[in-house]
C-alpha positions as CSV (number, residue, x, y, z in Angstrom):
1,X,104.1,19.0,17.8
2,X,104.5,18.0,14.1
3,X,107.5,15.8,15.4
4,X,105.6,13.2,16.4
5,X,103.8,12.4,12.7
6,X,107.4,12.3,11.8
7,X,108.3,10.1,14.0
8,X,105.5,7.8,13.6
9,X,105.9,7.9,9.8
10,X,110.4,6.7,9.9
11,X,109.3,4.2,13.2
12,X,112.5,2.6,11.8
13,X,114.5,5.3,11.5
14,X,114.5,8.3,14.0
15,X,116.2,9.6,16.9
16,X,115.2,12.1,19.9
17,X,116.6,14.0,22.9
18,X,114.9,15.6,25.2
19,X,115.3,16.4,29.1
20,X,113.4,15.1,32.1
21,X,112.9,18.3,34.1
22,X,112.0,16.9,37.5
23,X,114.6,14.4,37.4
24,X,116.9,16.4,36.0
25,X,118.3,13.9,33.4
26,X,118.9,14.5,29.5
27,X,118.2,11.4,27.6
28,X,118.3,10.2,24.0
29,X,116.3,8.0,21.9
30,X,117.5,6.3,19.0
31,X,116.3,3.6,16.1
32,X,118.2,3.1,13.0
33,X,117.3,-0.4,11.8
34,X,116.2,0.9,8.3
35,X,120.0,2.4,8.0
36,X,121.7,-0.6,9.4
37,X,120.0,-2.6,6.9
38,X,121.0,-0.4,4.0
39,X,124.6,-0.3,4.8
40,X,124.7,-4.5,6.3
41,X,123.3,-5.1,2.7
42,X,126.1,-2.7,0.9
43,X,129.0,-4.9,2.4
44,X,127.1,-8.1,2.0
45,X,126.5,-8.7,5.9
46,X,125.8,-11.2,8.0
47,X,122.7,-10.4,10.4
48,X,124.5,-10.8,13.0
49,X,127.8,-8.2,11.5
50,X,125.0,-5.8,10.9
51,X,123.2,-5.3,14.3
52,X,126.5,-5.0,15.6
53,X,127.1,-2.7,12.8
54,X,124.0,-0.7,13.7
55,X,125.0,-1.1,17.7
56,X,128.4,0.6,16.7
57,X,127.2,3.2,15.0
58,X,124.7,4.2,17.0
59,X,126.8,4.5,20.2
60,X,129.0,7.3,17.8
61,X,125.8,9.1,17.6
62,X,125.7,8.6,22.0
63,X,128.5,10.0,22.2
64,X,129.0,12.9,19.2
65,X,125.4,14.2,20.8
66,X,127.4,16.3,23.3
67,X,127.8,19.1,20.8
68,X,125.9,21.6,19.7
69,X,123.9,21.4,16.4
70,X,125.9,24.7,15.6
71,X,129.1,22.3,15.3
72,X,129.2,19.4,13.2
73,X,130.9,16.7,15.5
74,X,131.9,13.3,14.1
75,X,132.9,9.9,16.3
76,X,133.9,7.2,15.2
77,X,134.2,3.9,17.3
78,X,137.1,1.9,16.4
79,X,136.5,-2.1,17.7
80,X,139.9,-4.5,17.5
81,X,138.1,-7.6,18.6
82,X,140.1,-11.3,19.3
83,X,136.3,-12.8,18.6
84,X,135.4,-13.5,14.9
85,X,134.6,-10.2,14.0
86,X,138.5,-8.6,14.1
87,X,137.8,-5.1,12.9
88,X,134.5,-3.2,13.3
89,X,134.6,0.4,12.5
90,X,131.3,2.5,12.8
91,X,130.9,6.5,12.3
92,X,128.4,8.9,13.1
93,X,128.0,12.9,13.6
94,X,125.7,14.7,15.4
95,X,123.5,15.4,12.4
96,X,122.4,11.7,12.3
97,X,124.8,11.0,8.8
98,X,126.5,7.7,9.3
99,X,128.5,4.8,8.0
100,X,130.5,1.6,8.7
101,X,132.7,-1.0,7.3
102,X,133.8,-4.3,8.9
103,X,136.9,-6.7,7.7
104,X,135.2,-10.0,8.5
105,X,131.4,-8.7,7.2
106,X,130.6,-12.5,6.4
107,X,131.3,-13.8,9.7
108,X,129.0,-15.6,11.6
109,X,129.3,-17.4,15.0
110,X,128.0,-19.1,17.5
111,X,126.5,-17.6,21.2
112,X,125.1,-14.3,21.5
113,X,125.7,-11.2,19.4
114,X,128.7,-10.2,21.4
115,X,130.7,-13.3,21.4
116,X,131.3,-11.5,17.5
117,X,133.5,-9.4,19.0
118,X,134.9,-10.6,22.4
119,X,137.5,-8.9,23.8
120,X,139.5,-6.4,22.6
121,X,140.5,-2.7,22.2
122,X,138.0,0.6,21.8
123,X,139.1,3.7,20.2
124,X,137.0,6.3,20.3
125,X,138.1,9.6,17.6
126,X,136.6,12.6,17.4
127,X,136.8,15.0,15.0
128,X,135.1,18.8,13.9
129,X,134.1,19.4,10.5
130,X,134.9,15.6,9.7
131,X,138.4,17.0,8.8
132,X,139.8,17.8,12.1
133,X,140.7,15.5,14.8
134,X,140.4,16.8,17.9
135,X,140.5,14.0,20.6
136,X,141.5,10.2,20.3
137,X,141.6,7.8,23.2
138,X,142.2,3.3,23.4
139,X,141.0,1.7,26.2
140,X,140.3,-2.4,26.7
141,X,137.5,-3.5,25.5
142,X,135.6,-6.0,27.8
143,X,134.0,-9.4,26.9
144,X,130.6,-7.8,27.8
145,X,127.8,-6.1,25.5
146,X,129.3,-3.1,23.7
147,X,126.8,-0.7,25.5
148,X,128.3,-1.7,28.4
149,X,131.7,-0.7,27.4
150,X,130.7,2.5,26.0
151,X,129.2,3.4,29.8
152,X,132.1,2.6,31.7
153,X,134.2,4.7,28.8
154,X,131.8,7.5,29.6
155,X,131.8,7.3,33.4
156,X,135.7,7.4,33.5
157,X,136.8,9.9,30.8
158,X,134.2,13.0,31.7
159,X,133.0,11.5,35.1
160,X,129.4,11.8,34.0
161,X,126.7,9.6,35.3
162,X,125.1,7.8,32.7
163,X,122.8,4.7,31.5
164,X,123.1,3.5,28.1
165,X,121.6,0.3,26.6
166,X,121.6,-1.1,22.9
167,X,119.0,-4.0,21.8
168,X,119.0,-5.9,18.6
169,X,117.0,-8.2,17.1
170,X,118.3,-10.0,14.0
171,X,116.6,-12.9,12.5
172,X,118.0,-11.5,8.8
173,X,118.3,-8.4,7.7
174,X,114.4,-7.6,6.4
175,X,113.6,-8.2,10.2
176,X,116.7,-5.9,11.5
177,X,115.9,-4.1,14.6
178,X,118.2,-1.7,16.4
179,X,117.2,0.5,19.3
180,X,118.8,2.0,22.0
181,X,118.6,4.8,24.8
182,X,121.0,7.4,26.5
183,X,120.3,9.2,29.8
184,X,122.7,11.2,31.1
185,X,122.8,13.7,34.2
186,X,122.3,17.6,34.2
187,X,125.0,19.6,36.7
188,X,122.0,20.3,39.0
189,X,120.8,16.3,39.1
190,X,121.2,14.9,42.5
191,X,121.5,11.3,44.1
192,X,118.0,10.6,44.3
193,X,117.4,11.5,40.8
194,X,120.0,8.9,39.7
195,X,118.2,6.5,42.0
196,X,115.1,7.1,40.4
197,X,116.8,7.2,37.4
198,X,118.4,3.9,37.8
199,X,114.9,2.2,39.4
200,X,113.1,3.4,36.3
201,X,115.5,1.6,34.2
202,X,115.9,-1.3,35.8
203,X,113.2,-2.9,33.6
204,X,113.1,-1.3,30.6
205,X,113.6,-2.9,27.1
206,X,115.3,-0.2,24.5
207,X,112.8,-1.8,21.8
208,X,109.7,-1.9,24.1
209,X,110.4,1.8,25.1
210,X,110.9,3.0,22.0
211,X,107.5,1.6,21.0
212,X,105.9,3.0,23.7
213,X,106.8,6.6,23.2
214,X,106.2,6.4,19.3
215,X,102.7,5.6,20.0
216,X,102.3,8.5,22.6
217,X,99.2,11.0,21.4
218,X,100.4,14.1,21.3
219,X,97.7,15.5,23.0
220,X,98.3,13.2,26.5
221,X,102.1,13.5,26.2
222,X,102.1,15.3,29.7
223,X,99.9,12.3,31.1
224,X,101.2,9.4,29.7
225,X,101.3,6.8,32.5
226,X,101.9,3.3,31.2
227,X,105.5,4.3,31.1
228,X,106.7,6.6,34.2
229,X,110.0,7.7,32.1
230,X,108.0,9.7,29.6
231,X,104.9,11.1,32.7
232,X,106.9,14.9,32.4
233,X,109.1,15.3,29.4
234,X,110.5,18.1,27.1
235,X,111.4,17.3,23.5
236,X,114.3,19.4,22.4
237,X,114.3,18.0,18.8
238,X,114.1,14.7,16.2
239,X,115.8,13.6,13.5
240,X,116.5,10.6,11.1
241,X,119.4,9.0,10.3
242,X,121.3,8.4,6.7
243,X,124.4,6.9,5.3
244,X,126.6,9.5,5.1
245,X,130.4,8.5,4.1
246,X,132.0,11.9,3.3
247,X,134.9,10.0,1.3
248,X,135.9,12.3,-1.7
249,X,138.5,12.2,-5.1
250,X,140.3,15.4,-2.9
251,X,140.3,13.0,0.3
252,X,142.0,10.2,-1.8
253,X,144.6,12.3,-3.6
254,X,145.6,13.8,0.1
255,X,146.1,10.0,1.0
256,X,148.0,9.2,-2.2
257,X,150.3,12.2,-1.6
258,X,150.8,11.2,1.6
259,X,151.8,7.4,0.5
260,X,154.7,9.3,-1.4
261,X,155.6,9.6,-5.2
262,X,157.6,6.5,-5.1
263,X,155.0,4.1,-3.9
264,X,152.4,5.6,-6.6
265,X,154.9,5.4,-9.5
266,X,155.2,1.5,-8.3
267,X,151.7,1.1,-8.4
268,X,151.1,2.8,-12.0
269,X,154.0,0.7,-13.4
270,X,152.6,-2.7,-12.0
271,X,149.2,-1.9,-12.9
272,X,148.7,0.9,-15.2
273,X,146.7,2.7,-13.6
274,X,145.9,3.4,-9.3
275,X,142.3,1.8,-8.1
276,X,140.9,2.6,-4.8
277,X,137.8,1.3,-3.1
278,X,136.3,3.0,-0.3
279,X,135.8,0.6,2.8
280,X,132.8,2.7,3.9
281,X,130.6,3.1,0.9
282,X,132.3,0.8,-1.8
283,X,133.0,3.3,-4.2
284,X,135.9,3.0,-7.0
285,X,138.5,5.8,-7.1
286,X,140.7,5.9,-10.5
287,X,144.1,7.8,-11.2
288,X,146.3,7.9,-14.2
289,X,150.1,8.6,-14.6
290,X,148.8,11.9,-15.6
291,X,146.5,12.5,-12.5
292,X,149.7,11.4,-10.5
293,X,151.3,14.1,-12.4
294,X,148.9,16.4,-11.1
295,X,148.8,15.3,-7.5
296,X,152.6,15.5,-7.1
297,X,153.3,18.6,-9.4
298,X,156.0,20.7,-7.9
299,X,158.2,17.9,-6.4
């Protein structure tokens, strides 16, 4: 199971899914400190903005798991917060390719991590291909920890039964530590599955489980017993994630067109030229009066 050398060798950086066949639960393993590190450093963020950064996008990898890995399936989670934060967007598919921006990526507060955001609004998006959307939905966001919200999103828009939990530590950002799990009932699971489920839970630490299971021998997989979740598992597949931002010079000339000819010519006559930054990955974007000439050609 060459996996498991993998997984060992990106301890930082990984994720898994797997079922539990005699409880007949899928679940979902996830760490992407080394990512959330990259991208809190690329906006110049506070520790704190940056686990909540990695929280964020990790529950869009929860929730764009659904699909199949023979459709590319984007969410992003969308966070208008009345706490310090304001704005927290995070985006991942289902390939493990993610990114994130904040508006307030400085701030810093006291209390725990999620007095940053408070209460507020969620919008989850989701889209195919990262070009198509196919399904957006705003509910109110609780004062409570934002794995919290994202189960009670779950359990009332597709009535699934599910247990998710998001841990950070973050002293600074060389010490950044996000983990996290996802189980989530099969058709066939049945009451007392969820109650083991839940009892089996009950104690768990994302970090310290996480841990555990990286340091499982692959030859005593099936009789692993210091943790009773992993005793009988199958491993359906691994991956790692990356920043991923998918923003483009096509991408921003669709926008521009869509800002209309009149509020480009303004723009080019105030400043000479049209500069656009990416929120996600910080990239410039230049266009000239003759690039608008290009983009607006015909009209």
């Amino acid at each position: 199971m060459a996996f498991v050398t993998d997984l060992l060798n990106e301890k930082h950086n990984f994720s898994c899914r797997g079922i539990l066949p005699d409880l007949r639960y899928r679940f979902l393993l996830a760490r992407n400190s080394a990512a959330a590190a990259e991208i809190g450093r690329l906006h110049n963020a506070s520790a704190k903005v940056a686990a909540l950064m990695g929280e964020t996008m990790m529950g869009s990898y929860f929730l764009s798991s659904h699909a199949s890995k023979q459709q590319k399936i984007t969410v992003s989670l969308h966070l208008e917060c009345k706490g310090p934060l304001h704005r927290l967007i995070g985006t991942a598919n289902n390939e493990g390719g993610i990114r994130c921006m904040a508006s307030r990526p400085e701030a810093d507060w006291d209390g725990d991590l999620y007095s940053g955001k408070g209460k507020g609004l969620l919008t989850v998006n989701r889209w195919r291909d990262d070009v198509t959307k196919v399904y957006s939905s705003t509910v109110e966001m609780r004062e409570a920890p934002l794995y919290k919200n994202l189960e009670e999103y779950i359990g009332k828009s597709e009535q699934i039964q599910s247990f998710i939990k998001m841990e950070s530590i973050y002293n600074d950002l060389d010490s950044l530590k996000v983990s996290g799990y996802f189980f989530q009932a099969m058709p066939d699971a049945s009451f007392e599955d969820t109650e083991t489920v839940v009892n089996l839970l009950a104690e768990q630490s994302p970090d310290r489980m996480l841990d555990q299971f990286l340091q499982i021998d692959q030859n005593v997989r099936t009789n692993f017993k210091s943790n009773p979740i992993f005793h009988n598992i199958k491993i359906l597949g691994s991956g790692k994630f990356f920043h991923h931002c998918g923003c483009s010079r096509k991408k921003i000339e669709s926008m521009l067109h869509a800002l209309g000819r009149e509020a480009a010519e303004e723009s080019l006559l105030n400043y000479g030229q049209i500069e656009i930054q990416c929120e996600f990955c910080k990239k410039f974007y230049y266009f000239t009066e003759k690039d608008m000439a290009s983009i607006f050609e015909g009209e």
